[in-house]
C-alpha positions as CSV (number, residue, x, y, z in Angstrom):
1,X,98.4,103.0,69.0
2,X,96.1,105.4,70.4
3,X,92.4,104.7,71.4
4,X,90.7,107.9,72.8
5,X,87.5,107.1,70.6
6,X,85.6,106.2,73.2
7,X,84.8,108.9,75.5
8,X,83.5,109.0,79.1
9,X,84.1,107.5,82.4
10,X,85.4,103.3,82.0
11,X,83.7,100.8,83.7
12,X,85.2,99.2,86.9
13,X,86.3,95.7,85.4
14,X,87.5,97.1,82.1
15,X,91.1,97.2,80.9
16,X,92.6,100.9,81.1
17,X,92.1,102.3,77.4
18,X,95.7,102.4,75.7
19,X,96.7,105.9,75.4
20,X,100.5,107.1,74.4
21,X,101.3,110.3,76.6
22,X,103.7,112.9,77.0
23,X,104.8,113.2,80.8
24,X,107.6,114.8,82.7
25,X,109.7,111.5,82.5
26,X,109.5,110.9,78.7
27,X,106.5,109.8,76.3
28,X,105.0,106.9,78.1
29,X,101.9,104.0,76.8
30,X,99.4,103.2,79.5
31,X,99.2,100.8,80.4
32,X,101.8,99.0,78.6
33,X,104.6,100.6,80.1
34,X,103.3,99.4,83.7
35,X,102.9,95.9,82.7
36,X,103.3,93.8,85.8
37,X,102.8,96.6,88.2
38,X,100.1,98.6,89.6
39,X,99.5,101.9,88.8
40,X,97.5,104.8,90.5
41,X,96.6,108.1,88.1
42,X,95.7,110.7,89.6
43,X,94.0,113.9,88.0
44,X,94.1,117.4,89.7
45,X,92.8,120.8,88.6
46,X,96.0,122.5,88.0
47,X,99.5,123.3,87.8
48,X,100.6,126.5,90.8
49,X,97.4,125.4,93.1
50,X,97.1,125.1,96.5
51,X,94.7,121.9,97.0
52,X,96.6,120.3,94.1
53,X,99.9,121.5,95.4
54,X,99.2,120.1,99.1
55,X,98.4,117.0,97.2
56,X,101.8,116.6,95.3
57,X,103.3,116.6,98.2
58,X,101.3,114.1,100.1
59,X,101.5,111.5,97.3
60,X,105.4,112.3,97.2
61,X,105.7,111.8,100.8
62,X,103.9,108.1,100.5
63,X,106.1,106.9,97.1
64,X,107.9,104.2,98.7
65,X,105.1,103.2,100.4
66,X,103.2,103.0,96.9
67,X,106.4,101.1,95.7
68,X,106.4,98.5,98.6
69,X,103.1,97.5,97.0
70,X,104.5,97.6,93.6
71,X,102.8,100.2,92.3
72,X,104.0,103.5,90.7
73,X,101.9,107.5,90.9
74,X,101.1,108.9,87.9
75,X,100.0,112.7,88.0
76,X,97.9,114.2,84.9
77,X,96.1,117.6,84.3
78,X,95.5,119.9,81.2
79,X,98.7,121.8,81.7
80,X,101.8,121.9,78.9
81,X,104.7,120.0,80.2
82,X,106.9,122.9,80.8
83,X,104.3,124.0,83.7
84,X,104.4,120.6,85.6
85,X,108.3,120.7,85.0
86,X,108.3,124.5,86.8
87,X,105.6,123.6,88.8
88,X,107.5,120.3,90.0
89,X,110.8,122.7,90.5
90,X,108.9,125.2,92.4
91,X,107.7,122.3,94.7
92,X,111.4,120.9,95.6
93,X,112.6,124.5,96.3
94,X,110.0,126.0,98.3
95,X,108.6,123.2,100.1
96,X,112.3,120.9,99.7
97,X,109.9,118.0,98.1
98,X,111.1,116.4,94.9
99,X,108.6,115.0,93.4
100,X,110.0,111.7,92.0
101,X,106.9,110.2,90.0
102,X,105.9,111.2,86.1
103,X,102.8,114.0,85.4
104,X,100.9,113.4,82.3
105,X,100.8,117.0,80.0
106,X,97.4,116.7,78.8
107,X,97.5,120.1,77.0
108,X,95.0,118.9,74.3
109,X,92.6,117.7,76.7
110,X,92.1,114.3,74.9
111,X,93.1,111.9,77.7
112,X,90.8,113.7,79.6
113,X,88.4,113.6,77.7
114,X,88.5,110.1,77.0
115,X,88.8,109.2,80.6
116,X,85.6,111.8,81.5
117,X,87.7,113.9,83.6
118,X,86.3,117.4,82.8
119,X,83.1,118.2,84.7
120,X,80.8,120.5,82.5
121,X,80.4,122.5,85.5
122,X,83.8,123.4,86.2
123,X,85.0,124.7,83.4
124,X,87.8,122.7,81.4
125,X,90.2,121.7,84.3
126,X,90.0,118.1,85.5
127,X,88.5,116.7,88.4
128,X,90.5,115.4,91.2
129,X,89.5,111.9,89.9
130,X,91.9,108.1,91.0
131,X,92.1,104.9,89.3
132,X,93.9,102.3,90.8
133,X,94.6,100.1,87.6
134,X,96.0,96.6,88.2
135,X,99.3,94.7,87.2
136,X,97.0,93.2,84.2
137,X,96.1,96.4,83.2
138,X,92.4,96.4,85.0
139,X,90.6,99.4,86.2
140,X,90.2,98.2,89.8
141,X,88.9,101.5,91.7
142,X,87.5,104.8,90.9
143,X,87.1,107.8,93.1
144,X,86.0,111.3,91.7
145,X,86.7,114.5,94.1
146,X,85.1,117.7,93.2
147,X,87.9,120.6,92.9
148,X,87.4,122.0,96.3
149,X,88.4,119.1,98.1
150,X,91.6,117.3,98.6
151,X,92.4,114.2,98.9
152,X,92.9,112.3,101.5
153,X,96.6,109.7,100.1
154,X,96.2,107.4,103.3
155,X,92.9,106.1,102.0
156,X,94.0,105.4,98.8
157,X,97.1,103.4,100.4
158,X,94.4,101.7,102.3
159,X,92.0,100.9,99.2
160,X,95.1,99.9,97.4
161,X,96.3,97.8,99.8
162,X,92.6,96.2,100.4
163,X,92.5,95.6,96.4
164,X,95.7,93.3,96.7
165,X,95.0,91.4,100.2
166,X,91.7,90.5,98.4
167,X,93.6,89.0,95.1
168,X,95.4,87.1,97.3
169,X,93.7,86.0,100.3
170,X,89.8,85.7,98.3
171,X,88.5,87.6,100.8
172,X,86.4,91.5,101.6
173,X,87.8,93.9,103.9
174,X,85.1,95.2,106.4
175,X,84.4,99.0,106.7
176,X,87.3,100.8,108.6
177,X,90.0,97.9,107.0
178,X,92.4,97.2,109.2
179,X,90.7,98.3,112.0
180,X,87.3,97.6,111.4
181,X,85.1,98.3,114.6
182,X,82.7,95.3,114.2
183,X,85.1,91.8,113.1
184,X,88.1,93.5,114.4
185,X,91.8,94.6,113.9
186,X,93.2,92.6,111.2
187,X,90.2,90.6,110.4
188,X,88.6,90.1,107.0
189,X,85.3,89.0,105.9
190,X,85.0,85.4,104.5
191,X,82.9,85.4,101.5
192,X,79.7,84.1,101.8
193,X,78.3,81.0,101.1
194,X,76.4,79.9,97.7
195,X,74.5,76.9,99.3
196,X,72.9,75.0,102.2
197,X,75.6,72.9,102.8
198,X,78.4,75.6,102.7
199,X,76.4,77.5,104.9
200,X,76.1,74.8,107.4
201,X,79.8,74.0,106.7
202,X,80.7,77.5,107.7
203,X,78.6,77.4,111.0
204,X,80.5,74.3,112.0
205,X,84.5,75.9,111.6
206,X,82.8,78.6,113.7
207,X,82.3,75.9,116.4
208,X,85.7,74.6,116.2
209,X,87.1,78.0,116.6
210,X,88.5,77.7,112.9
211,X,87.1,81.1,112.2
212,X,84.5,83.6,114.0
213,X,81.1,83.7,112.9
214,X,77.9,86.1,113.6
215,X,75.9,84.1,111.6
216,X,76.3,81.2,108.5
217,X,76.3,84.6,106.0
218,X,78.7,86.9,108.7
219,X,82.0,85.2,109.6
220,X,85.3,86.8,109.4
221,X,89.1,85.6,110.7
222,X,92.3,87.4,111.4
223,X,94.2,87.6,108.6
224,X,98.0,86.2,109.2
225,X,100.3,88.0,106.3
C-alpha cells in the first residue's frame, strides 16, 4: 500500500515511507523489495541532460562497487518511463555504458513530492537529492545538490562505506575517512566517554599503547577489517 500522505523531506532516523513505483525494471515497493540490502536513491533533474547524464554514467561505472557493499542504485526523476528507457538506450550507444540499475518514472510527481524533492525555485524538476537507506529500511544519509552541480559518486561510496564500518565496529570516521589528516590512515574515532571513570579508563589503554589518545575525549585506533 501506498503512503505519500505525508509530504516533505523524512527525518534522518525514520524508516523510508513505503511507496509502490513504476521503474525501468518492473513496478517495484520501497523499501520492501530491498529488504536486507542497502539501497541508495538518487534524484536528478532530467532525462537527455548533461550533468544528469555525466552522473548516470559515473554511478554505472561504481555498481559493483555499490554491490560489494550490498547495496543496489536506484535512479528517479519526473520523466515517463519510456524517456528513462530511450534515455538509458541513448547512454549504452553513444557513450557504450549500460546502465544496469532500475530508474523510478515519477511522471505524476507524487514520490517527489512526498520525498520533498521539488525545490519551488526551480521549477518542477527534482533536485539532485541521495538517501542512503539501510538494510532495515532506515533513512541513514541525506544529501541535497542544487541542479547545477553534479555529484561527486566517490563520496557517496565513501559515506556509504563510513555508514557500515560504523554499524559494525561502534565507532566515527574522522573528516577525510580513510585518510583523515589528523588520527591518520585507516584510523577511526573511539566514541567518547559518558563518565569519570571511562574517561580515566580510556587515558590508561592510551598508555599501554592499546589505542592513541590526544586527550580522555580524543582517541582513535587503526581499524583492522
Amino acid at each position: 500500500m501506498e503512503n505519500l500522505d505525508r509530504k516533505g523531506i523524512p527525518l534522518l532516523g525514520e524508516p523510508f515511507p513505503e511507496i509502490k513505483v513504476q521503474t525501468t525494471h518492473g513496478v517495484k515497493t520501497l523499501p520492501k523489495d530491498y529488504e536486507g540490502k542497502w539501497f541508495v536513491l538518487f534524484s536528478h533533474p532530467g532525462d537527455f541532460t548533461p550533468v544528469c547524464t555525466t552522473e548516470f554514467v559515473a554511478f554505472q561505472k561504481r555498481y559493483e562497487k555499490f554491490r560489494a557493499l550490498n547495496t543496489e542504485l536506484i535512479g528517479l526523476s519526473i520523466d515517463q518511463v519510456f524517456s528513462h528507457i530511450k534515455w538509458v538506450e541513448w547512454i549504452k550507444e553513444k557513450l557504450g555504458v549500460d546502465i544496469e540499475f532500475p530508474v523510478i518514472a515519477d511522471d505524476t510527481g507524487k514520490v517527489a513530492e512526498r520525498l520533498g524533492l521539488i525545490h519551488p525555485g526551480k521549477g518542477t524538476n527534482t533536485v539532485r537529492a541521495v538517501f542512503i537507506v539501510d538494510d532495515k529500511g532506515i533513512i541513514r544519509l541525506m544529501v541535497y545538490y542544487p541542479q547545477e552541480v553534479g555529484r561527486n559518486i566517490d563520496e557517496i561510496l565513501r559515506a556509504l562505506e563510513a555508514l557500515q564500518v560504523t554499524d559494525k565496529y561502534k565507532v566515527s570516521t574522522p573528516a577525510q575517512w580513510p585518510d583523515s589528516e589528523v588520527v591518520g590512515k585507516d584510523h577511526v574515532i573511539i566514541p567518547t566517554p559518558k563518565d569519570i571513570q571511562t574517561a580515566k579508563e580510556r587515558l590508561e589503554a592510551g598508555k599501554r599503547g592499546e589505542i592513541e589518545c590526544f586527550d580522555w575525549w580524543l582517541c582513535h585506533k587503526k581499524l583492522n577489517r
